[in-house]
C-alpha positions as CSV (number, residue, x, y, z in Angstrom):
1,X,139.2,145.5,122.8
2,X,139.2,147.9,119.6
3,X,138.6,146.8,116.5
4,X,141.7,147.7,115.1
5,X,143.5,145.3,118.0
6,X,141.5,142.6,116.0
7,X,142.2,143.4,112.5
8,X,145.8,143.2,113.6
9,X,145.3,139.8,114.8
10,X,143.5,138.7,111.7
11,X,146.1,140.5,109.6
12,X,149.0,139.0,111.1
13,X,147.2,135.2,110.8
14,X,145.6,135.9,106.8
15,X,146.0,139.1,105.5
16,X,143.5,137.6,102.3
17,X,140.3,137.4,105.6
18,X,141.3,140.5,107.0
19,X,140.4,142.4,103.9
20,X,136.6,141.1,104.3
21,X,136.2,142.8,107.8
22,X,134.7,146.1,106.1
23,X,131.9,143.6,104.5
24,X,131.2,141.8,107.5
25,X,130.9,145.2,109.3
26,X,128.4,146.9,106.8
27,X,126.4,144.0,105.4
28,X,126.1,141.8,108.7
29,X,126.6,143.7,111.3
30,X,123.7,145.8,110.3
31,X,121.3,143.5,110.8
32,X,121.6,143.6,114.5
33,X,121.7,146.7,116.9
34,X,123.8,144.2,119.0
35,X,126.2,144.3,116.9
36,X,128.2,147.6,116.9
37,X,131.8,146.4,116.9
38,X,134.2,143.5,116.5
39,X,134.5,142.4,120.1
40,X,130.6,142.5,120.1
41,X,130.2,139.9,117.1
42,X,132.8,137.7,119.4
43,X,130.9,138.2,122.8
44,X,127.2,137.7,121.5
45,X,127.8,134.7,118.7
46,X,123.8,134.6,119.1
47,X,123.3,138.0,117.8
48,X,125.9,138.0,114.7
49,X,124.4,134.0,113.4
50,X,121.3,135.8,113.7
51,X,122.2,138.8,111.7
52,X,124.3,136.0,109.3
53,X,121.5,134.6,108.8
54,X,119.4,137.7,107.8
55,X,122.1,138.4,105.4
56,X,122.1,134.8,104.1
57,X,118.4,135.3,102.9
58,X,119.3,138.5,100.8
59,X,120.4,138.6,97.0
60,X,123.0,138.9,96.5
61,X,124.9,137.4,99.1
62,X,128.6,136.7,98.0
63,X,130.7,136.0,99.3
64,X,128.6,133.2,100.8
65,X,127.2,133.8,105.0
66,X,129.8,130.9,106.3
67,X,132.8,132.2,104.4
68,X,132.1,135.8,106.0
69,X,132.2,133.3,109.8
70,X,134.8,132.3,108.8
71,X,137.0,135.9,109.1
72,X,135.7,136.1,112.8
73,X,136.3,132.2,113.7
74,X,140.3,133.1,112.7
75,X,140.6,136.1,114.8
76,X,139.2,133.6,117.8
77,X,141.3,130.8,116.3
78,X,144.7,133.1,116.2
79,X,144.6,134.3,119.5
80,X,145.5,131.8,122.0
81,X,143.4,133.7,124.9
82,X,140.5,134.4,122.8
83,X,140.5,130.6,121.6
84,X,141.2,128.9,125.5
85,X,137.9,131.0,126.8
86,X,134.5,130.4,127.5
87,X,133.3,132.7,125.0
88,X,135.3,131.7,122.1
89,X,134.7,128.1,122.7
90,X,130.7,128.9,122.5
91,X,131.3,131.2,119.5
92,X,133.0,128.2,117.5
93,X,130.1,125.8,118.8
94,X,127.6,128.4,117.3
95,X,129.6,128.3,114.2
96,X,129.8,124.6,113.6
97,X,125.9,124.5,114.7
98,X,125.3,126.4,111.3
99,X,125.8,123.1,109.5
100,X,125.1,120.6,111.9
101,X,121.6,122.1,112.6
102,X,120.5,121.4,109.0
103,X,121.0,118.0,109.7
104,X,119.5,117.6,113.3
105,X,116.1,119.0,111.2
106,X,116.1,116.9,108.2
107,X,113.0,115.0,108.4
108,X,114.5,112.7,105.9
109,X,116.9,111.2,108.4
110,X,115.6,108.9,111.0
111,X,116.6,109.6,114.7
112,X,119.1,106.9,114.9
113,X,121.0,108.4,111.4
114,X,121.3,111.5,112.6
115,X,123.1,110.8,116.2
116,X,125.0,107.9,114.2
117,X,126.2,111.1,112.3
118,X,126.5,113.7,115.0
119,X,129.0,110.4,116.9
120,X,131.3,110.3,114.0
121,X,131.9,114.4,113.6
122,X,132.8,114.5,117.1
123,X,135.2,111.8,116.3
124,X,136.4,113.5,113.1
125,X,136.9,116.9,114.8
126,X,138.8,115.3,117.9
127,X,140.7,112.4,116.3
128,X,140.7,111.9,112.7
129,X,141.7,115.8,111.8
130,X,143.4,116.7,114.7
131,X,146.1,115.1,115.5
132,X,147.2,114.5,112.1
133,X,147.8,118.3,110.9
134,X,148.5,118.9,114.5
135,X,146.2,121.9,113.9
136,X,143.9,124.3,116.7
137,X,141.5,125.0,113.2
138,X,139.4,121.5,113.9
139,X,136.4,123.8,112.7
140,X,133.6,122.3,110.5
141,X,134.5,125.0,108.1
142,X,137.8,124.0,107.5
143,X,137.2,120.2,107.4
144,X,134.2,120.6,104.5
145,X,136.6,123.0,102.7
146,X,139.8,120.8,102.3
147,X,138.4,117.2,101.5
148,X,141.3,115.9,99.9
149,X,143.4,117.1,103.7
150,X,140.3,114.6,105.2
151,X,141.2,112.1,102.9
152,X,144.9,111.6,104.3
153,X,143.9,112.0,107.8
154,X,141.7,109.3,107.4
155,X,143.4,106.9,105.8
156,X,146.4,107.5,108.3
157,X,143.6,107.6,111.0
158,X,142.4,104.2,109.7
159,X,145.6,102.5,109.6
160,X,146.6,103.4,113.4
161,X,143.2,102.4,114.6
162,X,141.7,99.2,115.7
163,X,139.3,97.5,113.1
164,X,136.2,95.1,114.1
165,X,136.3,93.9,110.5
166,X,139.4,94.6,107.9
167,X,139.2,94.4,104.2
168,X,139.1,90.4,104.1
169,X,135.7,91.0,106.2
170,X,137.8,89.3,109.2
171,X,138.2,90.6,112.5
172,X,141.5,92.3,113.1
173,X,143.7,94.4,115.6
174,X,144.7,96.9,113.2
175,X,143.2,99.5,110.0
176,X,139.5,99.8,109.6
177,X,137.8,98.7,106.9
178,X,136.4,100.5,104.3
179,X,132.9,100.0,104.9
180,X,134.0,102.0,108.5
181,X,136.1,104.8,106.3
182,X,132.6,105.2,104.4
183,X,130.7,105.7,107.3
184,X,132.6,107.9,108.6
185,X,133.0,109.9,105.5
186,X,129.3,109.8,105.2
187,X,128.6,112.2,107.9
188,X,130.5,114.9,106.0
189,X,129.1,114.3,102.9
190,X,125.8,114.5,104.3
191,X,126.0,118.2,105.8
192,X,125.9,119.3,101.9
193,X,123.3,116.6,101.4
194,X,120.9,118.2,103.7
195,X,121.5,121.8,103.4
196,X,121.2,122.7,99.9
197,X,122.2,126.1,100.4
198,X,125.4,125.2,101.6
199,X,125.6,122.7,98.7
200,X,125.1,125.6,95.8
201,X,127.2,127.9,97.3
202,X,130.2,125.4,97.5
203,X,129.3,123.2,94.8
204,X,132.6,122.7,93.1
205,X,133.9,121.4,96.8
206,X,130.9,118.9,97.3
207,X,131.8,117.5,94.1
208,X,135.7,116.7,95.3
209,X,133.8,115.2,98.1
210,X,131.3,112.7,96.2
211,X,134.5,111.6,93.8
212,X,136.6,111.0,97.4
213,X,133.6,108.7,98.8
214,X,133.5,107.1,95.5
215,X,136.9,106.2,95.3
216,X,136.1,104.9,99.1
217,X,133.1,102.7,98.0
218,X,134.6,101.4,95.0
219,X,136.8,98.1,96.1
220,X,133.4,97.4,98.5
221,X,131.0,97.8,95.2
222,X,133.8,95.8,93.7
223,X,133.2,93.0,96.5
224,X,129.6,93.3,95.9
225,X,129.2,93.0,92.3
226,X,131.4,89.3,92.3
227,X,128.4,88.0,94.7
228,X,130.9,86.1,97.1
229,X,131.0,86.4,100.6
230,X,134.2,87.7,102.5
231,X,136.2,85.0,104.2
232,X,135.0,85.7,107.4
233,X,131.5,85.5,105.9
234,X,132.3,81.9,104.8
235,X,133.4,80.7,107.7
236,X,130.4,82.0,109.6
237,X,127.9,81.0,106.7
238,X,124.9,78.5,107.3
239,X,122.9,77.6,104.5
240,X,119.2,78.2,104.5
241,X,118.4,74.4,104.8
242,X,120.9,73.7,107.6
243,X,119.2,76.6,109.7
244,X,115.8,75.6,109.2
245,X,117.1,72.0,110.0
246,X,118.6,73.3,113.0
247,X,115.2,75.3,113.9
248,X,113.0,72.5,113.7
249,X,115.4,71.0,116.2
250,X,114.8,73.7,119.5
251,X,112.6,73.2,121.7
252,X,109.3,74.9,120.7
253,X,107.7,77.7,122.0
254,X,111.8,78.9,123.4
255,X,112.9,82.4,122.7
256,X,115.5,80.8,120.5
257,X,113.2,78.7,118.0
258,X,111.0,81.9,117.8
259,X,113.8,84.1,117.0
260,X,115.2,82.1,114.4
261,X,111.7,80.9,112.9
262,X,111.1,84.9,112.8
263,X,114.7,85.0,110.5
264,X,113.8,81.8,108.3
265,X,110.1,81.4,108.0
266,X,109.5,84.9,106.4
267,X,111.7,87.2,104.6
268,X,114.2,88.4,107.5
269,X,114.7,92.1,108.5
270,X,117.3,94.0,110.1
271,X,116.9,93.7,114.2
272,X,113.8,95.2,114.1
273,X,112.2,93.3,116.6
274,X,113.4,95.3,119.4
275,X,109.8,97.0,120.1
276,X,107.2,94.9,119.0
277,X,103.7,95.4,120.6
278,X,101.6,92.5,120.5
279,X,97.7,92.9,119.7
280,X,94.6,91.3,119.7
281,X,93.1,93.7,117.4
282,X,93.9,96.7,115.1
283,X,95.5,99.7,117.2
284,X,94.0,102.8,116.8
285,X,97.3,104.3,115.1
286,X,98.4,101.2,112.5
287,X,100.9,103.8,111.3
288,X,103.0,104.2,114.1
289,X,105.4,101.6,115.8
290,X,105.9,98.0,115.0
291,X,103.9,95.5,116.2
292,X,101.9,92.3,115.7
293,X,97.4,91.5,115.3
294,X,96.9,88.3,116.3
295,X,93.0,88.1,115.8
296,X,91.1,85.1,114.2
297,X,93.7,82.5,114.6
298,X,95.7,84.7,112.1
299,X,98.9,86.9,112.6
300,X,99.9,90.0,111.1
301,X,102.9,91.9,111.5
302,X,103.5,95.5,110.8
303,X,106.6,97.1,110.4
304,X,106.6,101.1,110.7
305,X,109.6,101.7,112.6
306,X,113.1,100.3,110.8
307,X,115.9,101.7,108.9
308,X,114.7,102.6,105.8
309,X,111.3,103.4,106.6
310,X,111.5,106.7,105.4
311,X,111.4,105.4,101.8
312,X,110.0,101.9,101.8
313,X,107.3,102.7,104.1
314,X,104.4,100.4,106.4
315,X,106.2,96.9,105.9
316,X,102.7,94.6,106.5
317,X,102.9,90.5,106.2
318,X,100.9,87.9,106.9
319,X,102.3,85.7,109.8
320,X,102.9,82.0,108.1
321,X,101.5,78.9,109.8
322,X,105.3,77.9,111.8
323,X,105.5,81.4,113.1
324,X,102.3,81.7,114.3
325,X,102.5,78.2,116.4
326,X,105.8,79.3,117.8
327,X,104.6,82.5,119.5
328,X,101.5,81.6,120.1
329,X,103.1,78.6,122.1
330,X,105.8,81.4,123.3
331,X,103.2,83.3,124.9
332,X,101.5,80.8,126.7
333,X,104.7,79.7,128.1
334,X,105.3,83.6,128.8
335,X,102.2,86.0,128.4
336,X,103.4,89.2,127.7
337,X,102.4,92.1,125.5
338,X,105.9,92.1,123.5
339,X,107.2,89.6,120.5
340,X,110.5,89.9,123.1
341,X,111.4,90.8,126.4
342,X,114.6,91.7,127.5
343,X,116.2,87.9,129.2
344,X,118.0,89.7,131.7
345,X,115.2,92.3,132.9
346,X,112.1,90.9,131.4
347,X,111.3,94.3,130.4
348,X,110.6,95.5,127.1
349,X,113.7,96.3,125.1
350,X,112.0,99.6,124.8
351,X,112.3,100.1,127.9
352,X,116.0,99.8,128.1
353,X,118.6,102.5,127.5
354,X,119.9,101.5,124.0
355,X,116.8,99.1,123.2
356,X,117.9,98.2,119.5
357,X,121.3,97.6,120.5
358,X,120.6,95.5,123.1
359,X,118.1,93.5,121.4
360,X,120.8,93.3,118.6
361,X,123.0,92.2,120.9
362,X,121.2,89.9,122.8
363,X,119.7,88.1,118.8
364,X,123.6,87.8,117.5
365,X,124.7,85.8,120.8
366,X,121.8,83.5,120.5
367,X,122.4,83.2,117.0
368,X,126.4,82.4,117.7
369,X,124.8,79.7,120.5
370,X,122.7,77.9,118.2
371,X,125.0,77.6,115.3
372,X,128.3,77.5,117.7
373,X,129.8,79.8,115.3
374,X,131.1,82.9,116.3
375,X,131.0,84.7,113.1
376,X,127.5,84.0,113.1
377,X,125.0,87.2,112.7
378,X,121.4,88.4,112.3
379,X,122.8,89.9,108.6
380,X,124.0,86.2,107.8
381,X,120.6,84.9,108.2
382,X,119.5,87.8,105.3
383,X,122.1,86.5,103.1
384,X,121.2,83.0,103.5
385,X,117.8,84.1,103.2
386,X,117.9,85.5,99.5
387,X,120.6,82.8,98.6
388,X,118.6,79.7,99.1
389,X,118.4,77.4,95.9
390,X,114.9,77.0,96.2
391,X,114.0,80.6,96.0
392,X,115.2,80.3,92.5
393,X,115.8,84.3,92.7
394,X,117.3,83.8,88.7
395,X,114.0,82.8,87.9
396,X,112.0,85.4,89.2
397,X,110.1,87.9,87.6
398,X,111.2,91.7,88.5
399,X,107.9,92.2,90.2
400,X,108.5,89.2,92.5
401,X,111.8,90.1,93.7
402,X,110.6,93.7,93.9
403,X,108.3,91.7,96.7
404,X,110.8,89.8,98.4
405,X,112.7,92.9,98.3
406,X,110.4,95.0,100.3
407,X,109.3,92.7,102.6
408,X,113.2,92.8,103.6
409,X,113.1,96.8,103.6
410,X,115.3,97.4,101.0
411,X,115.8,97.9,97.6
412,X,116.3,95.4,94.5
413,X,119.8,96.5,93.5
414,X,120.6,95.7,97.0
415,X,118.5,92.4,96.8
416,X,121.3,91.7,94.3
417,X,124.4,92.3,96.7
418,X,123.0,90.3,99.5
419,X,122.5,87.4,96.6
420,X,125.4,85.1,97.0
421,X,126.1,82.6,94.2
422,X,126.5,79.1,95.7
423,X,129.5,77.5,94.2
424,X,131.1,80.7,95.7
425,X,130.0,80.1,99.3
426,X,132.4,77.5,100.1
């Protein structure tokens, strides 16, 4: 097709793009020998990102390189052939790569963050701003650019849609919570986060975004700054004493007394037990992994590999005297080279196809099991952790709970939220 069979298109869908077709054409299309007309910049998506890009690192560079994609994503958009084939579904996967690919590189996001993130834009683009506006524009573009358009669509997305936990913290059939709304929200937010050039050049729009998420956050930092647990987190409480009481009563040396003596006896982590090497002496990379020395009749565990290991770093403590009875005798029962093996398999949870999931899975049934509580979890046993009466946490100095607090792999302030007040627990 000719170019001007295209402008006509993009003139009859926005006349306001159509007029920034001569810029594309003379400073963009330049940069590629590919690239000599309209229909070529729509059949080789890899040759005009390249030449984007090109332009992109030149001053100046207004208006900015994903506004200018934007003019050829409509003319694909408004033309229902163009937007039903193969090649304008690949050039509007090219397009939304220009953001996502920031993110897939940030080495400040651990693997697990960024496909958490990469899950919940696929479910924005299909479900949360589709159906809503009823729209065939489901671009990245056009979601970062119209946040307060996002925020409808996901309120009315979160009060159609099944919840695993509402607003009381309770399970329920209907809305999802806000912790879920923030999540979800959070992927958006971070494609500004971790591109900073996208960030300057639309800096007034990442700001409506921040104020939306902290509207979002603010009846949860609400929740967090009375120190009380939800209802359902009541009913599924156990107090420190009770669980140790109820620890000292399995049988010893069982998966289940070693678990929970892992969650009691020193200040519990997320489930990050999921691959856990044991050793008899010092591996020849300590900075990689998690794992545990047991080498003089001591125990050391070392934590490398967890959720916020990017910032709190090696995680290193010494094993104390009940935890190192209960897997030594757990390994003479069962000698094995991991702290746990998968029940059903008896393979390393590594080994397994979604190894911290299932080891999740498999440590919050036990936990329900031992406590016959089904609101029971391996967070619960964190809370009940830093709530204890004897830890006197009002007492302590900051540099102690600074200790306690990254010996749990996170920070004071949230130290604080995970801190319930007793005479609030029942």
């Amino acid at each position: 097709m000719k170019d001007e069979h295209y402008i006509k298109i993009l003139k009859k869908c926005s006349k306001q793009h159509a007029k920034q077709i001569k810029h594309i054409q003379k400073n963009v299309f330049v940069h590629s020998k590919d690239l000599v007309n309209i229909h070529a910049a729509i059949m080789k998506p890899e040759s005009f990102f390249t030449a984007l890009s090109i332009y992109s690192s030149l001053k100046p560079r207004n208006p900015p390189p994903d506004d200018l994609a934007y003019v050829i994503a409509l003319i694909i958009l408004c033309e229902p052939f163009l937007l039903d084939s193969k090649h304008g579904k690949k050039w509007l996967e090219h397009f939304d790569n220009i953001y996502v690919s920031r993110l897939k590189e940030s080495p400040s996001l651990k693997t697990e963050t960024i496909n958490l993130y990469l899950k919940n834009i696929i479910r924005i683009k299909n479900y949360i701003w589709v159906n809503p506006l009823k729209s065939v524009d489901n671009t990245l573009y056009t979601i970062l650019h119209n946040p307060e358009i996002f925020f409808k669509c996901l309120e009315e997305y979160a009060s159609q849609t099944p919840g695993r936990i509402g607003h009381d913290g309770r399970s329920v059939k209907t809305g999802l919570g806000e912790h879920a709304k923030d999540n979800i929200t959070s992927a958006l937010v971070s494609l500004f986060i971790h591109n900073e050039t996208f960030k300057r050049d639309h800096y007034e729009t990442y700001e409506k975004w921040v104020l939306g998420q902290k509207a979002l956050r603010k009846p949860i930092e609400e929740k967090y700054l009375k120190n009380e647990p939800t209802n359902r987190q009541k009913d599924g409480y156990i107090c420190y004493e009770d669980a140790v009481k109820i620890r000292n009563g399995l049988p010893d040396g069982s998966y289940e007394r070693l678990l929970l003596t892992l969650y009691t006896d020193i200040p519990p982590v997320r489930s990050d037990f999921h691959d856990t090497k044991i050793y008899n002496s010092e591996p020849s990379n300590m900075s990689k992994n998690n794992f545990i020395i047991l080498k003089n009749n001591k125990g050391t565990l070392v934590l490398n590999d967890y959720k916020t290991s990017k910032k709190h770093g090696t995680i290193t403590i010494d094993l104390p005297n009940e935890t190192l009875k209960q897997l030594n005798l757990s390994l003479k029962k069962e000698p094995r080279e991991y702290l746990f093996l998968s029940t059903s398999t008896k393979l390393p949870y590594s080994k397994l196809k979604t190894p911290e999931k299932s080891f999740n899975s498999w440590a919050n049934r036990t936990l329900k099991n031992i406590f016959k509580n089904e609101d029971f979890s391996l967070t619960m046993l964190r809370h009940s952790y830093i709530s204890r009466k004897d830890l006197e946490m009002e007492k302590m100095t900051g540099t102690q709970r600074n200790e306690i607090a990254k010996k749990m792999a996170h920070s004071v302030a949230t130290q604080e939220r995970y801190r319930w007040i007793n005479n609030k627990i029942k």
